[in-house]
Backbone bond lengths (Angstrom), bond angles and torsions (degrees), N, CA, C in turn:
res aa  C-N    CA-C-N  psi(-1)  N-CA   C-N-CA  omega(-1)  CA-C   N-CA-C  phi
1 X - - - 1.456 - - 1.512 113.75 -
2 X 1.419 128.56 -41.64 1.250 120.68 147.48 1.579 139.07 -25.06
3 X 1.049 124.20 143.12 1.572 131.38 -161.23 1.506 100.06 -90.30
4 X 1.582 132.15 119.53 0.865 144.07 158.21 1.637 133.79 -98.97
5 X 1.219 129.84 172.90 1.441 125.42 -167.34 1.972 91.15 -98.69
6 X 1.125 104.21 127.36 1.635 109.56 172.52 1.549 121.06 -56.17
7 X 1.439 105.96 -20.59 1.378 119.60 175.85 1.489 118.31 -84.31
8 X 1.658 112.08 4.15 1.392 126.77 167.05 1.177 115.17 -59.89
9 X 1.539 114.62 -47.65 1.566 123.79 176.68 0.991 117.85 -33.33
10 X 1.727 125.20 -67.68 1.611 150.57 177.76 1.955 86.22 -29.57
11 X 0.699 99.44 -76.62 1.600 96.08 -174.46 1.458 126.62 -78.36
12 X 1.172 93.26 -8.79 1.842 83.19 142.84 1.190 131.98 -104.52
13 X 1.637 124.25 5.42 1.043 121.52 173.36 1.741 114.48 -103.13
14 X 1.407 107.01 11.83 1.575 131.23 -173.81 1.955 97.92 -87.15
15 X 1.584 98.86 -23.28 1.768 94.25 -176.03 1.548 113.72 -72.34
16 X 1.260 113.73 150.84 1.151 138.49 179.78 1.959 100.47 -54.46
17 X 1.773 110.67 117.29 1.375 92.15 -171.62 1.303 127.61 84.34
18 X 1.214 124.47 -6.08 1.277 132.99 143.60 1.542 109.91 -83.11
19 X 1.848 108.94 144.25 1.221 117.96 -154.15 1.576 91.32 -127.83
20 X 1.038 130.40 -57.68 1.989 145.83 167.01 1.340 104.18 -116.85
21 X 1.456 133.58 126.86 1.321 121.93 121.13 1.597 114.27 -112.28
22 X 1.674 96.48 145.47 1.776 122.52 -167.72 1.535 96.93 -130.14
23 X 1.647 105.43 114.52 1.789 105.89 167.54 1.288 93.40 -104.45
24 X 1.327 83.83 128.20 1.924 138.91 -170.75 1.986 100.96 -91.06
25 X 1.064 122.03 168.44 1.530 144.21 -154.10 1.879 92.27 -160.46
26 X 1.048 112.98 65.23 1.547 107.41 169.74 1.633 139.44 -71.32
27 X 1.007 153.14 36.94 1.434 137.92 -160.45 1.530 111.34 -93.61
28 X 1.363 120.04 -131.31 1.117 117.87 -153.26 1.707 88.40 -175.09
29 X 1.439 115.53 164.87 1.314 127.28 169.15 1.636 107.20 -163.35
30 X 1.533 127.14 -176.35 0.922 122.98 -171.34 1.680 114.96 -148.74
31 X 1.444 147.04 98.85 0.818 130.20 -173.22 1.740 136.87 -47.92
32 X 1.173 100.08 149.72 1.807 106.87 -155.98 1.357 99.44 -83.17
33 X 1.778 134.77 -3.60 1.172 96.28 -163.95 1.731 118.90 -114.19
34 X 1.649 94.06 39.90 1.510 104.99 166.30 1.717 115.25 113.46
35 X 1.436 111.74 -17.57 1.034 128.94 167.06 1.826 121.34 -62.94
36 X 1.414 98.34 -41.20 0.887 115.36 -176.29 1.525 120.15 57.32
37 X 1.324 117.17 25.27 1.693 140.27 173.92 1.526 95.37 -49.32
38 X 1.140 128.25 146.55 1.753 151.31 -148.78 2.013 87.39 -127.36
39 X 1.591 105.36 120.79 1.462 117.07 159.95 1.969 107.54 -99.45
40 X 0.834 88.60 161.54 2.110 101.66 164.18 1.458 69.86 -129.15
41 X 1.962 74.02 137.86 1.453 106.85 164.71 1.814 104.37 -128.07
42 X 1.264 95.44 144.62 1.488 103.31 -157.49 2.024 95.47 -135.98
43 X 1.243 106.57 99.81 1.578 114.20 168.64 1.887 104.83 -94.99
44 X 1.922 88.12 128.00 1.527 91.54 -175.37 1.770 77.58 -122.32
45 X 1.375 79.20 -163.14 1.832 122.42 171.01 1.853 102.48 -95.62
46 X 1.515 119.57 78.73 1.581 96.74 -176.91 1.425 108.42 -74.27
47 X 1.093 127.83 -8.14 1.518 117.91 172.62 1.554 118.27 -83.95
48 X 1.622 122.75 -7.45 1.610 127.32 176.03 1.192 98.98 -85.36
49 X 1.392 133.95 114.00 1.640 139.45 171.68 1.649 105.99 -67.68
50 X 1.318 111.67 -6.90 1.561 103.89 174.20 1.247 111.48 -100.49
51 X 1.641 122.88 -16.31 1.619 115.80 169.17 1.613 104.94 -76.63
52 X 1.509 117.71 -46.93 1.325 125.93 -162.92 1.726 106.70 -58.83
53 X 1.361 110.94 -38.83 1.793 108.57 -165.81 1.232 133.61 -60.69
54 X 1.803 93.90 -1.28 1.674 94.17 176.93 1.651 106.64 -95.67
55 X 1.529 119.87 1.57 1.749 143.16 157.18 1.084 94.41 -76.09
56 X 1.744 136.04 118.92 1.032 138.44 154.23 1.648 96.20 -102.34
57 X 1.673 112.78 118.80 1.609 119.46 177.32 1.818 98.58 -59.42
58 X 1.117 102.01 166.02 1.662 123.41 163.34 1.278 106.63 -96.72
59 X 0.954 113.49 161.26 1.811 128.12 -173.48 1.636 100.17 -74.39
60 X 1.000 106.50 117.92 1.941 136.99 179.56 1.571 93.78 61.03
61 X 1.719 91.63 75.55 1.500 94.44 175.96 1.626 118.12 -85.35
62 X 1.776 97.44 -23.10 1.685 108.00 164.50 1.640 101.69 91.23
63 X 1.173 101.00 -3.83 1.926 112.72 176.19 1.592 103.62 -95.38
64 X 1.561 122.61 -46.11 1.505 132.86 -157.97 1.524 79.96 -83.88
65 X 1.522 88.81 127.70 1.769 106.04 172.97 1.738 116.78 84.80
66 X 1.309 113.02 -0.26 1.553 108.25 -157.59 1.260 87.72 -139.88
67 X 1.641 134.43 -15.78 1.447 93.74 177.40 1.996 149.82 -79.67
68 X 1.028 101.52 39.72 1.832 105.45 146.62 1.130 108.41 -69.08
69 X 1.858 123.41 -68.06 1.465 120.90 172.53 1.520 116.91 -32.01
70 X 1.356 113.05 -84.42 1.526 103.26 165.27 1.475 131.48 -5.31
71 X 1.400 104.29 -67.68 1.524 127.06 176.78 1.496 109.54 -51.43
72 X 1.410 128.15 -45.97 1.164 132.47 -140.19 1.742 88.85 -104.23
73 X 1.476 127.79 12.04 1.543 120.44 -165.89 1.479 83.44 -155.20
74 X 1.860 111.28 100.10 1.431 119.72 167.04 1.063 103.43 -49.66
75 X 1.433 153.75 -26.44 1.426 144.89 -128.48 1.500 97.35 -104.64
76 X 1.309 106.20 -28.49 1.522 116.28 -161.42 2.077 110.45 -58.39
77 X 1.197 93.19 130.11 1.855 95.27 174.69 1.423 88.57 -125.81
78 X 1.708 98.35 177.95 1.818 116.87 177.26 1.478 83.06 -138.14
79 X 1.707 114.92 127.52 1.525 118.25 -171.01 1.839 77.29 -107.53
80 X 1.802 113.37 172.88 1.539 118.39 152.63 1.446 102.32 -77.39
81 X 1.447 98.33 160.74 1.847 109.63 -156.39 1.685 80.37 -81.08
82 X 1.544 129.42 -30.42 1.532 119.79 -176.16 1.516 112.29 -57.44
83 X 1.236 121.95 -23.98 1.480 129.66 -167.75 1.219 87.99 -76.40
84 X 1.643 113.90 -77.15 1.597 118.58 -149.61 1.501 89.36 -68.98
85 X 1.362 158.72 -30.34 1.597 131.98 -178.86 1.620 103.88 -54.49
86 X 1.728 109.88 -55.39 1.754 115.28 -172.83 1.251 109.18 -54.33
87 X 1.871 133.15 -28.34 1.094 113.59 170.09 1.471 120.56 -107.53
88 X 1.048 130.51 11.62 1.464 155.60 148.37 1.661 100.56 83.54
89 X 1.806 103.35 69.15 1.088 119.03 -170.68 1.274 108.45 -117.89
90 X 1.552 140.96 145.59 1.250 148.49 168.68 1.327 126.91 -136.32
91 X 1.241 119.23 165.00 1.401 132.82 -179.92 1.788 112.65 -17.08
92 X 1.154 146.60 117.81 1.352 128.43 177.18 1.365 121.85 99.53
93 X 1.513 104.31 -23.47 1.406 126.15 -162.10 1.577 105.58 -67.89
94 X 1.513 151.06 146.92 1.163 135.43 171.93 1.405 99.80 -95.85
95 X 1.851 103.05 166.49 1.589 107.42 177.17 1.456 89.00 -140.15
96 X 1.708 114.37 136.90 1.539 96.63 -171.47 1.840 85.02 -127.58
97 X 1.326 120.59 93.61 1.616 114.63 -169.32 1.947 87.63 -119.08
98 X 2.000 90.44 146.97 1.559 113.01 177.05 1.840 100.63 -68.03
99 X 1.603 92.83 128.13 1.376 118.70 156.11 1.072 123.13 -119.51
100 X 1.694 127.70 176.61 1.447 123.85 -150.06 1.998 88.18 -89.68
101 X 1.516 120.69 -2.52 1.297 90.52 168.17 1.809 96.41 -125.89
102 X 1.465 102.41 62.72 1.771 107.34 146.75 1.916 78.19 97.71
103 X 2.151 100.25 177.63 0.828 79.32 -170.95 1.612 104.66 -106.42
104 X 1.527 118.01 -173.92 1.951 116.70 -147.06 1.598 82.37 -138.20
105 X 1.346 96.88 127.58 1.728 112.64 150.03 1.942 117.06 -72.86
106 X 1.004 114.17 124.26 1.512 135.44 165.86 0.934 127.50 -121.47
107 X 1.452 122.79 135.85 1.688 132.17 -166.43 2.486 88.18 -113.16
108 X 1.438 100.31 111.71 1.781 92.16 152.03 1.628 111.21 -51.79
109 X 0.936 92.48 125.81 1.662 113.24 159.66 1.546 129.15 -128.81
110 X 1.230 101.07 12.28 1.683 111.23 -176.79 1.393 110.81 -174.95
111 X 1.490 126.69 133.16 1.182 119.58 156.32 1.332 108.56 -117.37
112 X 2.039 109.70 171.44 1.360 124.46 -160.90 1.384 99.72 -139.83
113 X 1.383 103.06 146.53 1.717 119.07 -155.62 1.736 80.29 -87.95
114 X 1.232 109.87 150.76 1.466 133.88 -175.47 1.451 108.42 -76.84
115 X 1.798 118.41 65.37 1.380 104.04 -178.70 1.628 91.86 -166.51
116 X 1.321 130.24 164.64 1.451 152.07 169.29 2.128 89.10 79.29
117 X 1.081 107.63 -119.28 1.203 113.11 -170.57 1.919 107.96 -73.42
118 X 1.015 112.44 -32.92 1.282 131.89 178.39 1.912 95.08 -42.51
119 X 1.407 100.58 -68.64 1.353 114.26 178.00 1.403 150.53 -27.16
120 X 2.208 69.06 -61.42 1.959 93.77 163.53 0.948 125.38 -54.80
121 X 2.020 122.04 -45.22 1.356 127.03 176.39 1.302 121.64 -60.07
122 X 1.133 107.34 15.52 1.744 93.26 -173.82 1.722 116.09 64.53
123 X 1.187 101.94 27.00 1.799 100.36 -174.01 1.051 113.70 70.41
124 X 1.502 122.39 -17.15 1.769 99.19 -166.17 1.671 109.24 -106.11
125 X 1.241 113.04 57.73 1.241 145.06 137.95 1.283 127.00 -34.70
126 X 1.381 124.70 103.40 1.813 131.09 155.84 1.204 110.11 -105.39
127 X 1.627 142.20 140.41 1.031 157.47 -162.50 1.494 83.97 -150.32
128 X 1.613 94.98 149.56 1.725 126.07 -173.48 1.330 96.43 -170.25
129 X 1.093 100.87 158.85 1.927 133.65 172.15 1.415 91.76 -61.67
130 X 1.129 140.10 131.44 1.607 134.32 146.81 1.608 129.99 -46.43
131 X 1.507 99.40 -43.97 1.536 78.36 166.41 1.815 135.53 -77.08
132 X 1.147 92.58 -4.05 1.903 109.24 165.24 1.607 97.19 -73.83
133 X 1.476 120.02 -87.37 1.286 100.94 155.58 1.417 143.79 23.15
134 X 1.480 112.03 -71.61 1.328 122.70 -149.79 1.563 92.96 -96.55
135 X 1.120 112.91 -6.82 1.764 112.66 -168.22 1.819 87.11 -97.62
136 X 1.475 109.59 -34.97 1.564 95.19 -178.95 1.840 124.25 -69.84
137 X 1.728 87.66 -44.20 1.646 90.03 -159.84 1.533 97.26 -106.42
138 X 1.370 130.20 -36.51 1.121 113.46 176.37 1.633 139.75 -126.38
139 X 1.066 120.72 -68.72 1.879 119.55 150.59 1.830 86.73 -158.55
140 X 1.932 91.85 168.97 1.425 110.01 176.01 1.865 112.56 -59.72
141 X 1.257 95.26 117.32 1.761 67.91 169.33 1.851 101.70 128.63
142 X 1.422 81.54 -47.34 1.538 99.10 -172.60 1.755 130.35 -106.08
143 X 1.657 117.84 137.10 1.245 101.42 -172.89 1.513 95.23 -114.50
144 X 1.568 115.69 -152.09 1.490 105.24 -169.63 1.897 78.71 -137.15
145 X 1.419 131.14 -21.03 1.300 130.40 175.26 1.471 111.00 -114.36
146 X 1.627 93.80 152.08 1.849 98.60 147.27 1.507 111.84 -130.83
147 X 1.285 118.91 129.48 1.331 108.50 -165.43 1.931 92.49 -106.16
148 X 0.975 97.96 127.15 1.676 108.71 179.46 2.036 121.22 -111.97
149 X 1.213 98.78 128.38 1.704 110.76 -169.43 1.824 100.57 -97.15
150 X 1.535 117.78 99.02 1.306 123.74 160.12 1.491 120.19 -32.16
151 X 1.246 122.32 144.73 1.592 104.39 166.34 1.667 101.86 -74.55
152 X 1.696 100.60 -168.47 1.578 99.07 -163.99 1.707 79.52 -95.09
153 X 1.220 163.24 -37.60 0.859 154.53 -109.63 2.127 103.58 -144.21
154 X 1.034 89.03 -5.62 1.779 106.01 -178.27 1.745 90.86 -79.75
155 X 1.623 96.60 156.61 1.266 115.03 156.99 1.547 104.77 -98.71
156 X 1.471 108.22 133.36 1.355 118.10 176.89 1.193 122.44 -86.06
157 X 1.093 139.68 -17.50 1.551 158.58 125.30 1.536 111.49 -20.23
158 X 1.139 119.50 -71.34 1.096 132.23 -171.53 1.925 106.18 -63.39
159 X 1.531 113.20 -45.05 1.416 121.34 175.43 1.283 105.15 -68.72
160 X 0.939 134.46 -41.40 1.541 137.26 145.92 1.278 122.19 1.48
161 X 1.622 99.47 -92.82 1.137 136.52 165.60 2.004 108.32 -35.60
162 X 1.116 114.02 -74.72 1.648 115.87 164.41 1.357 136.33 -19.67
163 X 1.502 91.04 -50.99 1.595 119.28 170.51 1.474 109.18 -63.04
164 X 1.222 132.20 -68.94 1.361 138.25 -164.99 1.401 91.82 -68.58
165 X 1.344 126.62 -31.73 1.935 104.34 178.27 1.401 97.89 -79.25
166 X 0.967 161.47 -35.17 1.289 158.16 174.35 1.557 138.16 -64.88
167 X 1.322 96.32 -36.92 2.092 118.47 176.54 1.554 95.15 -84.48
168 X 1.318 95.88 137.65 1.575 122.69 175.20 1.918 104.88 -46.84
169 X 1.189 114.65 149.63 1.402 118.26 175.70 1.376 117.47 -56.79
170 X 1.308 128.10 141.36 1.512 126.75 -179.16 1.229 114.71 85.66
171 X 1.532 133.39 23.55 1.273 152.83 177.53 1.770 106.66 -134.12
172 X 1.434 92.94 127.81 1.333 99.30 -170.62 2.104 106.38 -114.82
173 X 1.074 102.16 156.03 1.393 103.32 178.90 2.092 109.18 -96.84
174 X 0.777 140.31 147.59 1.296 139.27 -179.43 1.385 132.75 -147.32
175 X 0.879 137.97 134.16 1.517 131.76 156.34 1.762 123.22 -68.82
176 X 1.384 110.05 128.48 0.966 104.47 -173.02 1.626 123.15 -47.04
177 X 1.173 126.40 -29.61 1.189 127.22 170.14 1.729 123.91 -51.75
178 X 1.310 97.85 -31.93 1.640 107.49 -169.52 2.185 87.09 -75.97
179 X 1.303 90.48 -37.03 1.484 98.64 -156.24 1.700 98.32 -49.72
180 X 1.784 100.17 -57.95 1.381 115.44 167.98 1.530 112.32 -10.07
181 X 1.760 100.14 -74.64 1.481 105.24 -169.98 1.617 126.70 -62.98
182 X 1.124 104.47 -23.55 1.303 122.73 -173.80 1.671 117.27 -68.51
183 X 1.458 96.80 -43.88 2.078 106.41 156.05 1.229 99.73 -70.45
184 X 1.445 144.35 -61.45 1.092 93.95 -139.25 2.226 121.95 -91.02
185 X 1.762 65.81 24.73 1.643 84.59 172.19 1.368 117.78 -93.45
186 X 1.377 111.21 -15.75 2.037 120.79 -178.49 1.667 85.94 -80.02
187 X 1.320 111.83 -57.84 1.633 121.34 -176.79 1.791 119.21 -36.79
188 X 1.452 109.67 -35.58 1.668 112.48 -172.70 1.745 96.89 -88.59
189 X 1.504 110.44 -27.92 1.456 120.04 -167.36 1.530 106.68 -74.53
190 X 0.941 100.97 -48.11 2.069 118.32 172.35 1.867 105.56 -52.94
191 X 1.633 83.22 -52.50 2.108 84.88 -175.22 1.423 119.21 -64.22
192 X 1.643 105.23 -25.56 1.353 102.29 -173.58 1.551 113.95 -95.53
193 X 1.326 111.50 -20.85 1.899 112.83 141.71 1.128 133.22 -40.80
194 X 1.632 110.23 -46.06 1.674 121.07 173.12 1.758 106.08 -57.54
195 X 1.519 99.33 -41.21 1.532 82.29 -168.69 1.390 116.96 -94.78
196 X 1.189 114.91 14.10 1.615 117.42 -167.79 1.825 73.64 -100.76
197 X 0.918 121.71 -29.87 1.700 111.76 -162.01 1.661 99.95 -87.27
198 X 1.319 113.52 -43.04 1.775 115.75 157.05 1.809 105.50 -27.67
199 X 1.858 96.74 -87.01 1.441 91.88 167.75 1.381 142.17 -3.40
200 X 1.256 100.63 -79.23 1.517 111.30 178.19 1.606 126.86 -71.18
201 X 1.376 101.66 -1.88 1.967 108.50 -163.01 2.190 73.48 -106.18
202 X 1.120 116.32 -27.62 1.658 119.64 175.49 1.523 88.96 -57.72
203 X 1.089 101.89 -103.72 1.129 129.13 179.20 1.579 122.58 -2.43
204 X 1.634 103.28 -46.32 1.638 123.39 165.16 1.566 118.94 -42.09
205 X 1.489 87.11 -67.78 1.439 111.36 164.44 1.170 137.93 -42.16
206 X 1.459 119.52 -36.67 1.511 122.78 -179.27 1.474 93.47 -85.35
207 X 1.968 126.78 -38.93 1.360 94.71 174.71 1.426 133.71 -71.94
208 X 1.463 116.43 -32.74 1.466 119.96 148.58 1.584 126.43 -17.81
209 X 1.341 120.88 -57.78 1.198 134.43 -153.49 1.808 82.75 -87.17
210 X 1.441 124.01 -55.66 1.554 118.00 -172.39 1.486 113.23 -61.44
């Protein structure tokens, strides 16, 4: 969750047993229209075909072949085509959902076939350019992940191990699974702030009103 230099990657993908590394722009947002349904937001490189390939587009995703356009319109996201059918969203369509800096107008500009990472999230997947991204959630320059691809034949333990002698102090190495657990522990900690702050804005009120 800490802010890192994007040029961290380059040298983590220099370790022995590293196969890709891609620094990622991770947060989260929440749709406005009462549901309060939870997105992952995921800032890549859409022009690096080695960050993008674990996004397999959906058929007339409107991204394959077009991204300058893309590029050239911060606003632009790629939702999974399962999201935008359940909320009966399309190509052009805007999505204006609360993030941790207020809430953001978005135009779809791409959808993604329901599979690899797309999948894991449960569909509710936003993808963006990172440097759009980086102007929202964190600074130019800087991401808050690096997501790194083992070879098939590496010990991951051992790349592990490499990594943490090498990455600056206060950077941890992880498996996505641990990572998993680890949100959705910021996530119960955040909700139960919202409502202690509900509480008390109640609470305000009834003395106001007495």
């Amino acid at each position: 969750g800490a802010f890192l230099p994007e040029d961290l990657a380059a040298e983590v993908k220099a370790t022995p047993g590293v196969d890709l590394a891609v620094p990622v722009v991770s947060s989260w947002a929440f749709l406005a229209d009462g549901s309060g349904e939870q997105l992952t937001v995921h800032g890549v490189d859409i022009a690096n075909e080695d960050a993008i390939r674990v996004y397999e587009p959906a058929a007339q995703s409107g991204v394959v072949g077009n991204v300058l356009a893309f590029l050239n319109q911060p606003d632009s996201i790629i939702l999974t085509d399962a999201f935008a059918a359940r909320h009966h969203l399309s190509l052009e369509d805007p999505l204006e959902p609360d993030t941790p800096t207020g809430r953001r107008r978005f135009v779809v500009r791409g959808l993604l076939a329901p599979t690899g990472i797309a999948r894991l999230q449960g569909g509710n997947l936003v993808v963006m350019d990172i440097a759009a991204a980086e102007l929202l959630f964190t600074r130019p320059g800087l991401a808050n992940r690096i997501d790194v691809v083992v070879h098939r034949d590496a010990d991951v333990g051992a790349v592990r191990d490499a990594l943490m002698a090498k990455l600056p102090a206060g950077l941890n190495v992880e498996a996505p699974v641990q990572r998993r657990v680890d949100l959705q522990k910021v996530l119960r900690s955040v909700q139960t702030l919202l409502q202690a702050v509900g509480i008390f804005g109640l609470f305000a009120a009834f003395l106001i009103t007495f």
